[in-house]
C-alpha positions in Angstrom: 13.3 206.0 -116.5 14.7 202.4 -116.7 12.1 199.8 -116.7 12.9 195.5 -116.6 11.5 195.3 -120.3 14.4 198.2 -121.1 16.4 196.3 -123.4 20.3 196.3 -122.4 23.5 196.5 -124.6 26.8 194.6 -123.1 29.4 194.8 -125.4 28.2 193.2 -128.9 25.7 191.6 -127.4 22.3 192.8 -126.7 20.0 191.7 -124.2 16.1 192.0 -124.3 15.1 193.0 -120.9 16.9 193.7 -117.5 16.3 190.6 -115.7 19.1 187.4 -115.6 19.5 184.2 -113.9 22.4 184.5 -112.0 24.5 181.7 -112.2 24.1 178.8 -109.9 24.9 174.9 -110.1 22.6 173.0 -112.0 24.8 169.7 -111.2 24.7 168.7 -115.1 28.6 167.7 -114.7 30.6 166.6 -118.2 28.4 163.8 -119.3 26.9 162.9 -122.7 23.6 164.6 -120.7 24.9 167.4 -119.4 23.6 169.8 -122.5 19.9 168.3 -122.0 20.2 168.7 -118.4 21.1 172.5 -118.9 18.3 172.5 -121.0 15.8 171.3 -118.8 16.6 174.5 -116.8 17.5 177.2 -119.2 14.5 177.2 -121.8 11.8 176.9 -119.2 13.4 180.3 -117.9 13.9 181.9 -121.4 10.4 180.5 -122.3 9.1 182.6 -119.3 11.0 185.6 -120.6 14.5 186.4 -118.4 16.1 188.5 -120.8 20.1 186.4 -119.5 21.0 183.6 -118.4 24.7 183.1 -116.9 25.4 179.4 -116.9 27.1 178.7 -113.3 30.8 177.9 -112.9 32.7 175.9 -115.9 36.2 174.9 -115.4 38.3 175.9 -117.8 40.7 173.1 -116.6 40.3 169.2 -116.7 40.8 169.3 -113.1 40.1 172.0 -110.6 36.1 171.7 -110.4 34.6 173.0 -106.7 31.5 169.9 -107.1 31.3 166.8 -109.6 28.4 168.9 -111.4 30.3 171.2 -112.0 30.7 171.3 -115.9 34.6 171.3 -117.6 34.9 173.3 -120.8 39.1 172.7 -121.0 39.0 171.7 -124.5 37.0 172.4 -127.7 34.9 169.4 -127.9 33.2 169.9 -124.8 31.9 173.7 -125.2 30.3 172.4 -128.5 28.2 169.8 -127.0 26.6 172.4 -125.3 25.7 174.0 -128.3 22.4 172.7 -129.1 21.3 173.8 -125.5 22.6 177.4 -126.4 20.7 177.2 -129.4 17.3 176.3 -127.3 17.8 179.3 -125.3 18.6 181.5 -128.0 15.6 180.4 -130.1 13.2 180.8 -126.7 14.6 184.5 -126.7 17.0 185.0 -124.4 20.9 185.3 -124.3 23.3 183.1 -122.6 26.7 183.7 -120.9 28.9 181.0 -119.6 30.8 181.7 -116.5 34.4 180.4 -116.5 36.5 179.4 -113.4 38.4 177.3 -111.5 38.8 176.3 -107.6 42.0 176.6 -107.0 42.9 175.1 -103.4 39.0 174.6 -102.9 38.8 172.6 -106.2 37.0 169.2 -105.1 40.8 167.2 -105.4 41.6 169.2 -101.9 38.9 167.8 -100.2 36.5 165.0 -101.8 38.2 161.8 -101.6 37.6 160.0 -104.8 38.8 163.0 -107.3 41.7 163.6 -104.5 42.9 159.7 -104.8 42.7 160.2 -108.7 44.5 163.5 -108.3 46.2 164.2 -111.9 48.5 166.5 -110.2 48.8 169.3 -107.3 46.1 172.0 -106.6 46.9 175.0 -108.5 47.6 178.4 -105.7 48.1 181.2 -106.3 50.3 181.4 -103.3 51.2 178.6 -100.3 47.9 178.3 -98.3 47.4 180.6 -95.8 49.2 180.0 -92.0 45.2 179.5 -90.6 44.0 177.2 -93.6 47.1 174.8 -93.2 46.1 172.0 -90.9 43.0 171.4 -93.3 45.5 171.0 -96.2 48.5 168.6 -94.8 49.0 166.4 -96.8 47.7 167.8 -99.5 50.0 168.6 -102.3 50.0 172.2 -103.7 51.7 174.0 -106.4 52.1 177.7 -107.0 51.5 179.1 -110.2 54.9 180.6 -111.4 54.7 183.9 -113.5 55.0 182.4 -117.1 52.0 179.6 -115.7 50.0 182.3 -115.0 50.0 184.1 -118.5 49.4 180.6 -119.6 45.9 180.1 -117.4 45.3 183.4 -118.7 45.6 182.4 -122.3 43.4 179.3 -121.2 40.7 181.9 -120.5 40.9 183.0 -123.8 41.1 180.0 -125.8 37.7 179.3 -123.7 35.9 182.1 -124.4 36.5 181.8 -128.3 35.3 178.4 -128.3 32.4 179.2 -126.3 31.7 182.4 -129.0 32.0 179.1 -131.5 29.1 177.7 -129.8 27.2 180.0 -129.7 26.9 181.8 -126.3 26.4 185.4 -126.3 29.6 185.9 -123.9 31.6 184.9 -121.1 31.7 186.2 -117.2 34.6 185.0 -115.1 34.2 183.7 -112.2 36.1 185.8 -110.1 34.8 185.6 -106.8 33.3 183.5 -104.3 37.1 182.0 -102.9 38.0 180.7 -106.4 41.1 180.8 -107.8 41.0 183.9 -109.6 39.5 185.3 -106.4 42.4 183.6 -104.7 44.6 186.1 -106.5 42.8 189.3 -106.0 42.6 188.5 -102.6 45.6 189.8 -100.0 44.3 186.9 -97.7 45.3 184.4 -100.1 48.1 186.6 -102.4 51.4 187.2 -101.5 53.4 187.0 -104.3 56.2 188.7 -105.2 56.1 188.9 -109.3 54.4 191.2 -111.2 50.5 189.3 -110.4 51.4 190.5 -106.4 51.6 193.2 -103.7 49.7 195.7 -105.0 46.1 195.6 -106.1 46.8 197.0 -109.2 49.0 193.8 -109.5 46.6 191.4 -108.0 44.0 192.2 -110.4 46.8 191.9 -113.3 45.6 188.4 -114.1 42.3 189.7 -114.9 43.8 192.6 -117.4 45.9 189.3 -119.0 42.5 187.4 -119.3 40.5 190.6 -121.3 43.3 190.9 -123.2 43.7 187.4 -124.4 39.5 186.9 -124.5 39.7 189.9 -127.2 42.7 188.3 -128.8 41.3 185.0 -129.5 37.2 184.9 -129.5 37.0 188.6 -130.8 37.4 192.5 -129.3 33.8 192.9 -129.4 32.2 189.4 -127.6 30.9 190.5 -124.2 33.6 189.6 -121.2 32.0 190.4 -117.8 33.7 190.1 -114.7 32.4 189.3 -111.0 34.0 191.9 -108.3 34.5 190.4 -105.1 34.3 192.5 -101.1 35.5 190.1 -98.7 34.9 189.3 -94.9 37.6 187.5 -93.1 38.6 186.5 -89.9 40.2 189.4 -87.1 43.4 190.8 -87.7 43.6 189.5 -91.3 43.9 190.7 -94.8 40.7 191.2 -97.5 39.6 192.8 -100.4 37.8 195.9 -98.4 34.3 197.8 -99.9 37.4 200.4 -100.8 39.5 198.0 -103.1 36.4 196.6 -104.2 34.8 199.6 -105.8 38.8 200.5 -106.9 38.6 197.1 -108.5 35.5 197.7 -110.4 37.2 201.1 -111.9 40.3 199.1 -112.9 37.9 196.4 -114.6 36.0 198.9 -116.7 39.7 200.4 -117.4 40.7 197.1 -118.4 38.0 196.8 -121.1 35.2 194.5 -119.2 32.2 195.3 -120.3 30.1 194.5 -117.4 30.7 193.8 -113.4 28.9 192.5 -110.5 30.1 193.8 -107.3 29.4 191.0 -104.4 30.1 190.7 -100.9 31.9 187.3 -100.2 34.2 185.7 -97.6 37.7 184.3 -98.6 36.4 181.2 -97.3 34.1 179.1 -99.8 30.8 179.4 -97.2 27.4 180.3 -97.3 28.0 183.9 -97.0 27.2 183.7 -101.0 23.8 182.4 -100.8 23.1 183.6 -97.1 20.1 182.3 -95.6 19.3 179.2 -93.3 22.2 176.6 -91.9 22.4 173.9 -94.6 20.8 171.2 -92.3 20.4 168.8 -95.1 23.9 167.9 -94.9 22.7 165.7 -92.1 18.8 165.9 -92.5 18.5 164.5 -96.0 19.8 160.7 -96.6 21.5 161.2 -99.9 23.4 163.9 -99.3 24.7 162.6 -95.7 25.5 159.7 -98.0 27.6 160.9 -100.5 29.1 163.3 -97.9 30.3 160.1 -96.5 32.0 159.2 -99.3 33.4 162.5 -100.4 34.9 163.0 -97.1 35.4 159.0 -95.3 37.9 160.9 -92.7 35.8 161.7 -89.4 37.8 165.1 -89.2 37.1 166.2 -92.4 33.9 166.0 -92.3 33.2 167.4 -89.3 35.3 170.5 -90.4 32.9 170.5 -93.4 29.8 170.3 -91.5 31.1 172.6 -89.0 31.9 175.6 -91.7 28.8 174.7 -93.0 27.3 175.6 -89.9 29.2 178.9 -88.6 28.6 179.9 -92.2 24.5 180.1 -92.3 24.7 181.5 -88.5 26.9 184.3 -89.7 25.2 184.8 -92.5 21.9 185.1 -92.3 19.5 186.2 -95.1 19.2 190.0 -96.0 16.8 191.2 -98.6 19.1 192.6 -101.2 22.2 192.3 -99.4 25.0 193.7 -102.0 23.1 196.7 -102.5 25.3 199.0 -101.0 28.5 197.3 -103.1 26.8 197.7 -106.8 25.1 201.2 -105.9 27.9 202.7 -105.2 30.0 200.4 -108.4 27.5 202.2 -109.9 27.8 205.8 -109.8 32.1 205.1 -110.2 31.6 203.0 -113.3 29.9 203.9 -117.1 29.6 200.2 -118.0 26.9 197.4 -117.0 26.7 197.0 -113.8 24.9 194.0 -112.4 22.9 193.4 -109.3 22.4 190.5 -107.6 22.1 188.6 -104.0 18.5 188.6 -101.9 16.5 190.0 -104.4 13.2 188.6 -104.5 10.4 190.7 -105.6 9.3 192.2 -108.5 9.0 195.8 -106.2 13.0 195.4 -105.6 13.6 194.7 -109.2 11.9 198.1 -110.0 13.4 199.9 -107.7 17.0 199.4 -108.2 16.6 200.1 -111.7 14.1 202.9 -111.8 16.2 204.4 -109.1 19.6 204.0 -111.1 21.3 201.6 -108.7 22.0 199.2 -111.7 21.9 198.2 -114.9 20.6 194.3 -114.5 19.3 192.3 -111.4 19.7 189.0 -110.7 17.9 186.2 -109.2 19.7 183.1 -108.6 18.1 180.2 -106.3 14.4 181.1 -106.5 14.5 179.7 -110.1 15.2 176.4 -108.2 11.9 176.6 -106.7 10.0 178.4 -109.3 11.3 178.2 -113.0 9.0 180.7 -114.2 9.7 183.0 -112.2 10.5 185.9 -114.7 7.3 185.6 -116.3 5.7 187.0 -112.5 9.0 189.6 -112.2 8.2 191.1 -115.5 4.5 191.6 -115.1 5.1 192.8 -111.3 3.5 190.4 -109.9 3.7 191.1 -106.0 3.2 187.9 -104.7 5.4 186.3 -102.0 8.3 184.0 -103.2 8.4 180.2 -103.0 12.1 180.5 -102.3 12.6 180.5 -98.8 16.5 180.7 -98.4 17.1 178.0 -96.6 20.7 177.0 -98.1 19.2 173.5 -98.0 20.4 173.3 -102.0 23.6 174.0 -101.3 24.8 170.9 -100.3 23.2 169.7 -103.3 25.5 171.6 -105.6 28.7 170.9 -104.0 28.0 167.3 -103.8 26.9 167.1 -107.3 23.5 166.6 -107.3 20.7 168.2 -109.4 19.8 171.4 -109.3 16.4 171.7 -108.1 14.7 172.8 -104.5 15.0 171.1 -101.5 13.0 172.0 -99.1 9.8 170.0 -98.0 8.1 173.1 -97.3 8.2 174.8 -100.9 7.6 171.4 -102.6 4.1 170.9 -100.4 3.5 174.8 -101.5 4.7 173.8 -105.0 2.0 171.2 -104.8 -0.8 173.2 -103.4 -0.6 175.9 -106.1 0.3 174.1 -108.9 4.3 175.4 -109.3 2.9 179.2 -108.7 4.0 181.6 -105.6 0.5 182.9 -106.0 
């Protein structure tokens, strides 16, 4: 019977127990700090024993970032400076995968005023914008990958991944999910090419077969490439990625040579169906971020289309304890390799039970690290306490502004305070 101490093999990589942070922003951004920043997060949680840590989204372009923390990795200079921090984690025991993507039409140019002015060049699609998602883009210039760009992205991914195996870091994941580009391209809502990367879903999910291929090609057939599989929810009478595709998806993957998957449910819009919980009333309730909303979105309408999807999102969407757990139980039984759990999972009793009970291989626990960084050391001795998290979505307007990555809600802090960092 699989325990969270069971060690874990993903490709040439092996990891010490069955618990991993599951990647979220930490806001470090490109800067001379951004390694110390990481850091500051990372060996705290390795200290406390997570057996991985997936490093949230890294652009593998110079433009194309969803948030001005999020971190660019599009050359080799900028995955090494993050090489001391990979050694910090390594040496505190745990592994460390970083997560590569890019925004595509939700990358920050489309929408946050100061990159958009300095715009290099047009948001990459992977088809026009959808009929529904037009008004919000007029004006906005976009350009559609052509078949020979698209090998090249893919050979991007590559080049990334053996840089990052140069640093250090114990494998990649790509960030295939959540509305980003590559999800853009899975996705019928967004995909309707006619080349060889459209139609189908075999040929939708061809750009991920291109990006194995090249990862093996370039950092090595044996460094861990895991992939993120999304489900999608979208509005009436439209196109997704149904729970069929998905799990379809996650066979193709494993055929493809991945060597580990997280099945999630997502929408094809970029909302807070990902981290479901409470509305994200900080937008307006907390000074800073109403702030530098402000200035990433001067235009009235623009912002109030922001705030608005902001707020349909956490009423649709409220918190479920381990929502995705029909997606990766079932990715499960069709699929021999890794298969990783994550979203609502809280306690050290759900932790146990997906495993013991064969549902995955790892679980994941993303924002409650926010509020309590040692938070492993109380999932590994099955502590049954209550968490500190309190899904409240009120750090995600943090992260796509740019922010740090920390908690921030009042009402965790004051419990922070009153029990000295512990949910005990």
């Amino acid at each position: 019977m699989t325990n969270v101490r069971t060690p874990l093999r993903i490709g040439g990589s092996l990891v010490r127990n069955r618990l991993y942070r599951a990647p979220v922003l930490e806001g470090a951004g490109s800067g001379p700090d951004a390694a110390e920043i990481y850091a500051r997060h990372f060996v705290e949680n390795a200290t406390a024993g997570v057996g991985l840590i997936i490093q949230g989204s890294s652009c593998v372009l110079e433009e194309g970032r969803t948030s001005p923390g999020m971190t660019v990795v599009a050359n080799r200079r900028q995955v090494m400076e993050l090489s001391p921090m990979v050694r910090a984690v390594q040496q505190a025991g745990a592994s460390i995968f970083l997560q590569l993507g890019h925004g595509g039409i939700f990358a920050m140019e489309a929408w946050h005023e100061p990159y958009a002015s300095a715009r290099k060049g047009p948001l990459l699609a992977a088809s026009p914008v959808p009929w529904l998602l037009k008004p919000a883009f007029r004006g906005v210039p976009v350009h559609v990958l052509t078949t020979d760009e698209v090998r090249d992205l893919a050979r991007r991914f590559g080049d990334v991944a053996a840089w990052a195996r140069e640093a250090g870091y114990d494998g990649v994941q790509l960030g295939s999910a959540n509305a980003k580009l590559l999800d853009q391209f899975l996705s019928p809502f967004f995909n309707h090419r006619r080349d060889e990367f459209g139609g189908t879903l075999r040929n939708r999910a061809r750009l991920l077969e291109l990006i194995r291929a090249e990862v093996a090609a370039r950092a090595g057939a044996d460094y861990p490439c895991a992939v993120k599989v999304p489900c999608e929810k979208s509005p009436p009478l439209t196109a997704r990625t149904s729970p069929a595709e998905a799990l379809e998806l996650c066979r193709l993957v494993e055929e493809f040579g991945f060597d580990a998957v997280t099945p999630v449910h997502v929408s094809v819009f970029p909302d807070t169906t990902l981290s479901r919980g409470g509305v994200p009333r900080s937008f307006w309730t907390n000074r800073s971020m109403r702030d530098r909303l402000r200035r990433a979105a001067p235009s009235r309408r623009r912002r109030t289309a922001i705030l608005a999807g902001s707020w349909l999102g956490g009423k649709q969407a409220a918190f479920r304890p381990v929502w995705n757990r029909d997606l990766f139980s079932a990715a499960k039984r069709q699929v021999s390799i890794p298969v990783f759990a994550v979203g609502g999972i809280r306690t050290a009793e759900e932790v146990t039970t997906i495993l013991q009970e064969g549902e995955a291989d790892m679980v994941g626990i993303g924002r409650p690290f926010y509020a309590e960084p040692d938070l492993a050391a109380r999932i590994l001795d099955g502590d049954p306490g209550p968490r500190l998290c309190r899904s409240s979505n009120l750090c995600v307007p943090a992260q796509m502004l740019g922010m740090k990555g920390i908690c921030y809600n009042p009402e965790v802090r004051r419990a922070r305070a009153t029990t000295g960092g512990s949910a005990r």
